[in-house]
N, C-alpha and C positions, 0 to 999 in steps of 0.2 A: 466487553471488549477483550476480556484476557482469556475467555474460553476460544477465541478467534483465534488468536497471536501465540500461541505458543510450540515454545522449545519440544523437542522430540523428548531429548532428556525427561522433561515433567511430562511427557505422557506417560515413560515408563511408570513412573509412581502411581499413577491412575491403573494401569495395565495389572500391577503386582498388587494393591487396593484390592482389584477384581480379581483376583487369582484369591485373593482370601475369602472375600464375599461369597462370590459365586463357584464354590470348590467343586459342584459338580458341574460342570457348565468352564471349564477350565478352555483358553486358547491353547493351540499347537503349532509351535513353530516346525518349518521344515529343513532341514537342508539341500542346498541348492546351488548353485555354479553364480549364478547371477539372476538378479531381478527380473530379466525380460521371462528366462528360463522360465521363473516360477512362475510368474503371467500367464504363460501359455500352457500350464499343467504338468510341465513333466516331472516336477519331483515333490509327489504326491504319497509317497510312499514310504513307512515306517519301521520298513524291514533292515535289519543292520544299524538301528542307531537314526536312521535318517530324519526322525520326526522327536521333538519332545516338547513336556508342558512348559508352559510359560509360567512364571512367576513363584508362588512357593508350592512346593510338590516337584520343583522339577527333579528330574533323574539323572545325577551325576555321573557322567561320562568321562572315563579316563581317555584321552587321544593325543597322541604328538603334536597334535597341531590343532590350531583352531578352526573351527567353520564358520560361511556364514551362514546363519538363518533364519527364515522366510515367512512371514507371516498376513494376512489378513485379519482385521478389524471392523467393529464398525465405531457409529460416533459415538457413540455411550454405552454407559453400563448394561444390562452384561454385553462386553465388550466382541466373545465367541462369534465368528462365524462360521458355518457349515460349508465343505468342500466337496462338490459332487465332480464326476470325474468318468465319462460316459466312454469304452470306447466300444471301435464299432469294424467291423470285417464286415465286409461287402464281395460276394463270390456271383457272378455270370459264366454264361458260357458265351457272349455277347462282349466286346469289347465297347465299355460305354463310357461315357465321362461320369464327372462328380455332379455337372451340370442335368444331367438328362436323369439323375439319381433322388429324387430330392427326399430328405432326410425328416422326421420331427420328431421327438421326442416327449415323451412325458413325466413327470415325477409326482410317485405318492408317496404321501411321508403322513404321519402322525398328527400333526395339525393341520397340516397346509396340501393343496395339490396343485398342479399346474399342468396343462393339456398344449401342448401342438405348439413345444419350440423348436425354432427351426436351426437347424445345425448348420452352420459354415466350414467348410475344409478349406 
């Protein structure tokens, strides 16, 4: 029952656990304006500070002010998820919708693959 119910707080200790455990395999937080923001992918990006590890190893940033930032999980150890991040230019000489376009995608990776997902604009 208490693996249910619990405080955000005590996940961080679990989260920084795994940052020592699984030091290659470390999470990255992002910085971002707001949750929904980060939701929908747009600050996916590392350049300027924007992104850093979670837990020990992080990279001490000197700034006037605070940020917040944005991360992904899963339920358990190692806790890392993967952030893929597609985009996509669409050029006609035909004035067409997004509807009449249809999109799929595929990803190959090193263990895993996955064929014909279908993109939403």
């Amino acid at each position: 029952m208490d693996q249910i119910v619990k405080c955000s707080h005590e996940r961080s200790i679990h989260l920084f656990i795994d940052s020592l455990v699984n030091q290659a395999y470390q999470s990255w937080a992002y910085r971002c304006s707001s949750k929904d923001a980060f939701n929908k992918g747009l600050c996916l990006s590392c350049r300027k500070n924007r992104c850093n590890k979670l837990g020990y190893g992080v990279n001490k940033i000197r700034s006037a002010r605070s940020a917040k930032m944005y991360l992904k999980t899963r339920d358990m150890m190692p806790f890392k998820v993967f952030h893929y991040q597609i985009k996509l230019h669409l050029f006609s000489d035909k004035n067409m919708t997004l509807l009449e376009q249809p999109v799929k995608v595929s990803l190959f990776g090193t263990t895993d693959e996955r064929d014909d997902i279908s993109v939403t604009v």
